[in-house]
C-alpha positions as CSV (number, residue, x, y, z in Angstrom):
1,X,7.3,19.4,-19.8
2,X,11.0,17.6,-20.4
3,X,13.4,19.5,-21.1
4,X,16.2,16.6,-22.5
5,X,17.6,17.5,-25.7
6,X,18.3,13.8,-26.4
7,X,16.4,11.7,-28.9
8,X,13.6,9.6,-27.3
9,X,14.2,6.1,-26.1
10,X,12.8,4.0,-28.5
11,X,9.1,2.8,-27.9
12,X,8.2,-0.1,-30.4
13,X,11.7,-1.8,-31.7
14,X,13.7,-4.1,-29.7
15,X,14.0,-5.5,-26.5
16,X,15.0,-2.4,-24.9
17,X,11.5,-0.7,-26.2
18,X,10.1,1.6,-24.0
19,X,6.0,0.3,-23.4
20,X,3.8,3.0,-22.7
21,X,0.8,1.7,-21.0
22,X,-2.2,2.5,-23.7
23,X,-4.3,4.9,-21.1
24,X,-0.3,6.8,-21.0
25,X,0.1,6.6,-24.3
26,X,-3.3,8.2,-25.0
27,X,-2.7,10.4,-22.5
28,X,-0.3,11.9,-24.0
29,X,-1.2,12.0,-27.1
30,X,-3.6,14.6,-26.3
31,X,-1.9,16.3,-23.8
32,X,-3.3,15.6,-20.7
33,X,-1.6,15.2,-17.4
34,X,0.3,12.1,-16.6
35,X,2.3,11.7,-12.9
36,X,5.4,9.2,-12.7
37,X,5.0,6.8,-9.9
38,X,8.0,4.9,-8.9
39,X,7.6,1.1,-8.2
40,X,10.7,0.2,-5.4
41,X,8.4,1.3,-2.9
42,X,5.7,-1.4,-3.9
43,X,8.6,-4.0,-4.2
44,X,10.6,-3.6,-1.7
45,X,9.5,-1.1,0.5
46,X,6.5,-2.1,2.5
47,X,5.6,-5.8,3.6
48,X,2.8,-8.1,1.6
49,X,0.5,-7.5,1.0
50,X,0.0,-4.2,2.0
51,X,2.2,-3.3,-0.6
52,X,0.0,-4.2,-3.6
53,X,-2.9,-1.7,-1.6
54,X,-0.9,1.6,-1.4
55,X,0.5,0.7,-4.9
56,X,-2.9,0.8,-6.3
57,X,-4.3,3.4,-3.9
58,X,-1.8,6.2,-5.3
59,X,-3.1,5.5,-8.8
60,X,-6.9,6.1,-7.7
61,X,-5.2,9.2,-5.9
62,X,-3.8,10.1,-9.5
63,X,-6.9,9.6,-11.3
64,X,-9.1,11.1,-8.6
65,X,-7.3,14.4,-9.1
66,X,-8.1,13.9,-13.0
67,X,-4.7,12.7,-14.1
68,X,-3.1,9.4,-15.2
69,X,-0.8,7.2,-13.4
70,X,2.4,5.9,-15.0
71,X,3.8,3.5,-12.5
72,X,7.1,2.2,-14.3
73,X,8.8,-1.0,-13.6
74,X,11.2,-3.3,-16.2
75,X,9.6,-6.9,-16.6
76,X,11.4,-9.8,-18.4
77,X,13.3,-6.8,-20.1
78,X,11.3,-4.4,-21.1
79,X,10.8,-1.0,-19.5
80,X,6.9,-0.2,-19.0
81,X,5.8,3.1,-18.1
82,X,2.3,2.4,-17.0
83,X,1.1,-0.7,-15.8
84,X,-1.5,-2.9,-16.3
85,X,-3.6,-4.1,-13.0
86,X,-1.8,-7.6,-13.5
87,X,1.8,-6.2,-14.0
88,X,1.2,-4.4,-10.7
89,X,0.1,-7.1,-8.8
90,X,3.4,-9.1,-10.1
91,X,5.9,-6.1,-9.1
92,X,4.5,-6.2,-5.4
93,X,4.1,-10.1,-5.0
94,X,7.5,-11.7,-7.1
95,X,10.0,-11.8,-5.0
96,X,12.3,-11.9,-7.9
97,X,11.8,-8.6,-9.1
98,X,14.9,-6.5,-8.5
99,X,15.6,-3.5,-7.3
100,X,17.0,-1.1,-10.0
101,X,18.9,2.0,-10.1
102,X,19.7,4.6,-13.4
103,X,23.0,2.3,-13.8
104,X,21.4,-1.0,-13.3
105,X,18.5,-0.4,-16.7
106,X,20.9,-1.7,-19.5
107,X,22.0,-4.9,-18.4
108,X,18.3,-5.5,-17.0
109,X,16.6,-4.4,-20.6
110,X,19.8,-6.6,-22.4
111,X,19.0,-9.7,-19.7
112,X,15.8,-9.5,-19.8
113,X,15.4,-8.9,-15.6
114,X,12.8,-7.5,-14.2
115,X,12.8,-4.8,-11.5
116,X,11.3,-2.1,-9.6
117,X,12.9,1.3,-10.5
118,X,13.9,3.5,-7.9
119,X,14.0,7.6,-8.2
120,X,16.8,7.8,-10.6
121,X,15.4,4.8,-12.8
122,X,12.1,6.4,-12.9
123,X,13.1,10.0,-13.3
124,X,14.9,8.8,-16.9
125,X,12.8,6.2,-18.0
126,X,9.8,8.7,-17.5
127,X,11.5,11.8,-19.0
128,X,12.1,9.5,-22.1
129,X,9.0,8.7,-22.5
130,X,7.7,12.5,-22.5
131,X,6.2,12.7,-19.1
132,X,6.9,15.9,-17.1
133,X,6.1,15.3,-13.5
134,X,7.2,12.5,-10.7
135,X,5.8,11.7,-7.6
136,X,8.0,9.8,-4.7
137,X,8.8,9.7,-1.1
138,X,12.0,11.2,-0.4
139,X,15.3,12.1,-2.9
140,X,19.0,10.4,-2.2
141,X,21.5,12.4,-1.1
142,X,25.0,13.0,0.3
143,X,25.7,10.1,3.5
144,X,27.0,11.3,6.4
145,X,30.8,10.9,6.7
146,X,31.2,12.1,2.9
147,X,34.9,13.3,3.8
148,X,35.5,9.7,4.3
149,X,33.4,7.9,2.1
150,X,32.9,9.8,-1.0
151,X,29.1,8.8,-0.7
152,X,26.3,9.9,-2.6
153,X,22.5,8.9,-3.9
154,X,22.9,8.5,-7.7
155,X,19.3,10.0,-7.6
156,X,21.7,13.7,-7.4
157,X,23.9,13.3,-10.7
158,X,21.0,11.9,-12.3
159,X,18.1,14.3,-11.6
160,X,21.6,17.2,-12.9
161,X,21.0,15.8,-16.7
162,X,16.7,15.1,-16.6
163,X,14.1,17.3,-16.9
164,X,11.7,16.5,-15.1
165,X,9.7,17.9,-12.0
166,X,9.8,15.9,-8.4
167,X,7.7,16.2,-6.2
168,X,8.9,14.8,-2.9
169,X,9.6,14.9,1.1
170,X,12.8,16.3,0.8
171,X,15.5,14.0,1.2
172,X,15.9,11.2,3.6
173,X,16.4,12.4,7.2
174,X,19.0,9.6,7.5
175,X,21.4,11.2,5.3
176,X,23.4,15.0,5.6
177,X,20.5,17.3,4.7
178,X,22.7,20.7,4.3
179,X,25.0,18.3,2.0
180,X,22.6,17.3,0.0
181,X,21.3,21.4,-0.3
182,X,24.9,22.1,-1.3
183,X,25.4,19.6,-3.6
184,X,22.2,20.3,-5.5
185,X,23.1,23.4,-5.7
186,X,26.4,22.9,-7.3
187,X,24.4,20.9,-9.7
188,X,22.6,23.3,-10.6
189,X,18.8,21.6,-9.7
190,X,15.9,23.5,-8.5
191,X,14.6,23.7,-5.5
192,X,11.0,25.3,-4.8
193,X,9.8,24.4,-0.8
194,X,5.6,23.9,-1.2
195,X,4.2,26.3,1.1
196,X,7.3,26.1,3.5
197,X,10.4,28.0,3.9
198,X,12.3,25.2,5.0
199,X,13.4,21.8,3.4
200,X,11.0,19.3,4.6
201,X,13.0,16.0,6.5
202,X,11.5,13.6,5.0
203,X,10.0,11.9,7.9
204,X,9.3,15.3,9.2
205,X,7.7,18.4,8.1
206,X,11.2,20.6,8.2
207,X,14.6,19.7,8.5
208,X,15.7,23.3,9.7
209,X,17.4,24.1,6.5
210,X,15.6,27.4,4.8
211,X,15.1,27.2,0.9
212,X,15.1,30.0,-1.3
213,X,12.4,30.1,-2.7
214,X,8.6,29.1,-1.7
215,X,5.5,28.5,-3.8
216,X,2.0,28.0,-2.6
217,X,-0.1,27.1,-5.6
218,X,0.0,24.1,-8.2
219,X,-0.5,27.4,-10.9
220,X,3.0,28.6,-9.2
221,X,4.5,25.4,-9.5
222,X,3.8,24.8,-13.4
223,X,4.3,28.4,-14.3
224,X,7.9,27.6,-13.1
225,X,8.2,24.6,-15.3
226,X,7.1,26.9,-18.3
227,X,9.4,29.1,-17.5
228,X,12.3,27.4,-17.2
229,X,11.3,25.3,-20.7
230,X,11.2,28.3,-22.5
231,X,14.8,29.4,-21.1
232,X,16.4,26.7,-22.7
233,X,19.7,25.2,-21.3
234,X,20.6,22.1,-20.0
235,X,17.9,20.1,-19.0
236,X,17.6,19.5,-15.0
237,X,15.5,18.1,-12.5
238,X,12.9,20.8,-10.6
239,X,12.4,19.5,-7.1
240,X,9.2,20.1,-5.3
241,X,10.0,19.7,-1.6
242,X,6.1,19.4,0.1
243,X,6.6,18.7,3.6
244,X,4.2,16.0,5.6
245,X,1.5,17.3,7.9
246,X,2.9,18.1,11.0
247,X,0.1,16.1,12.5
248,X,1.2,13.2,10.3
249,X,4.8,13.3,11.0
250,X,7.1,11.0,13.0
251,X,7.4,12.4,16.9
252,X,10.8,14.8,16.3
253,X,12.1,13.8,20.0
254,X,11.8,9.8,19.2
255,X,12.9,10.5,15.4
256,X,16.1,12.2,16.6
257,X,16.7,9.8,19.5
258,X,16.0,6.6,17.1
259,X,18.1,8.0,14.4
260,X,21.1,8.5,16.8
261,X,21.1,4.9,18.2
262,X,20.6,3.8,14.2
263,X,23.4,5.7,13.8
264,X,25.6,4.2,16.3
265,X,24.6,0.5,15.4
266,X,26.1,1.5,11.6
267,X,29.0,2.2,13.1
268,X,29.3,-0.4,15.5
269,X,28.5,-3.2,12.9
270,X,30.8,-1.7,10.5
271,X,28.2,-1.5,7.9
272,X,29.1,0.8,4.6
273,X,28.1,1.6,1.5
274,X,24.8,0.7,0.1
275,X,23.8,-1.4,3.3
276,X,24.1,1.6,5.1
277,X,20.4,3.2,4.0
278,X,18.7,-0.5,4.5
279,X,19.7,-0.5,7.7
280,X,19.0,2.4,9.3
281,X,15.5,2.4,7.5
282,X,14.5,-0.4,9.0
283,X,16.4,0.2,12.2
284,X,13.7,3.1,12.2
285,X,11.0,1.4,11.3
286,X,11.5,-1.7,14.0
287,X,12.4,1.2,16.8
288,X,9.3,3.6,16.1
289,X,6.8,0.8,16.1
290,X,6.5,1.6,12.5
291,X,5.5,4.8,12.8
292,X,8.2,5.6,10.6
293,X,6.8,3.9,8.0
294,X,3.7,5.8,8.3
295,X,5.2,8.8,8.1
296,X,6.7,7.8,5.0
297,X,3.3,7.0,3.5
298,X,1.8,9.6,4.4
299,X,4.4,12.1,3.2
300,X,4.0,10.2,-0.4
301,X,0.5,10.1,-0.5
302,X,0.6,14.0,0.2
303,X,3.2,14.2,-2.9
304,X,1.1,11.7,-5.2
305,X,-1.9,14.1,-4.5
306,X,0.3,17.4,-5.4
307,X,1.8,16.1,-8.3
308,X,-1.2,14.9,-9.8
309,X,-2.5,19.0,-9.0
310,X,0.6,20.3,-10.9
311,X,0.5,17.8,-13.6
312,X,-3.1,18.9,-14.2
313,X,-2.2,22.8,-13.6
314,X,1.0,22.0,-16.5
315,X,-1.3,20.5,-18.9
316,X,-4.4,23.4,-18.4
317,X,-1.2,26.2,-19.5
């Protein structure tokens, strides 16, 4: 249920058309539930071909929950919001297809580039095309050291002007989690914690910061996105912070002591800006044994799951 005021992107003329898959676009035509699947994680976030198997397992965990999936990517500069088995198989195996943000959309549709989308590409591009719910891993947010570096996800200022639903982990445990609260705050986007009273951490089930408010039920979930549709206003991003199993999650005593020496090695290297999430990602990964990166899967198959629930519990209201 989008709440953005603004005309819908274009879905036949042009280059820049938006391409709804035809299961998407017939899905929504009569109203049943669609989920949003972002496509940087099949790109570039998990090696080959392993990548092209969780891409195409969270659309089976879509459909198996009686909804449709709606990965979105740009190819040769066109934005698709569902893709075909083919199109999917070329976002996880070309290793020219980009990685791109909100900003990055025009001059990849006017190019013709092609691209995984990350959060903030995907929350638009899926709100313009009418969908009303998003699954990912974990949000963007406010670095560490803001005082002195002024940094901060674009997913934030984005998800402030789009109304869609997110379902996620919380926000990367890499970055300054009561920030990040703050600042969301400020901008005036929801936050409802899934069956927790704390603000999952990503890679773990709680990052020790309490939310105000909790739901426990798909129903709950989509009877706040009627709600707030029918209250009008500017149209902003509701975040559903689900936390991963706490039999799933990374080991808290080896996250905190990896993260501290990632940390450090930033700082040391003299790495900034947007370098700085690569590397302590993978300075995780490589240091865990890669159980950070099954933490991370198995927080986004938990959200994939859950969205697809509150899609279905949306579309039933």
């Amino acid at each position: 249920m989008p709440q953005n005021p603004s005309a819908p992107l274009s879905r036949e003329t042009g280059r820049t058309a938006l391409v709804l898959s035809g299961e998407v676009r017939e899905a929504l035509d009569e109203r049943r539930p669609v989920v949003a699947l972002e496509s940087t994680i099949i790109a570039h976030g998990l090696p080959r071909p392993r990548n092209l198997q969780v891409a195409r397992e969270l659309e089976d965990l879509v459909r198996k929950a009686e909804a449709v999936p709606a990965t979105v990517a740009v190819l040769d500069g066109r934005a698709h919001v569902g893709l075909r088995s083919d199109q999917l198989q070329r976002v996880a195996e070309d290793p020219g297809v980009r990685k791109l943000g909100h900003r990055d959309l025009a001059p990849a549709l006017a190019l013709g580039a092609s691209g995984a989308t990350t959060v903030s590409a995907t929350a638009f591009l899926a709100a313009r095309a009418g969908l009303g719910v998003f699954a990912t891993g974990g949000l963007g947010g406010v670095h560490r050291g803001w005082t002195r570096t002024q940094d901060e996800s674009a997913d934030l200022r984005l998800l402030a002007r789009t109304g869609i639903t997110v379902v996620c982990a919380g926000v990367k445990s890499i970055l300054d989690v009561p920030a990040t609260l703050q600042r969301l705050e400020t901008l005036g986007v929801g936050v409802l914690g899934y069956g927790t009273e704390h603000f999952p951490g990503f890679y773990l089930s709680s990052s020790g910061e309490r939310v105000d408010w909790t739901v426990r039920t798909p129903e709950e979930v989509a009877a706040v996105m009627r709600v707030r549709e029918r209250l009008g206003g500017p149209p902003t991003a509701l975040v559903v912070a689900n936390p991963v199993p706490e039999d799933e999650q990374l080991d808290p005593v080896v996250h905190d002591r990896v993260l501290a020496g990632a940390l450090d090695a930033c700082r040391k290297r003299g790495i900034t800006g947007q370098a700085v999430t690569p590397f302590l990602l993978e300075f995780l990964m490589r240091d865990t044994g890669g159980a950070s990166l099954e933490a991370n899967l198995a927080a986004v198959r938990g959200n994939v799951r859950l969205a697809a629930r509150i899609a279905v519990a949306a579309a039933a209201g």
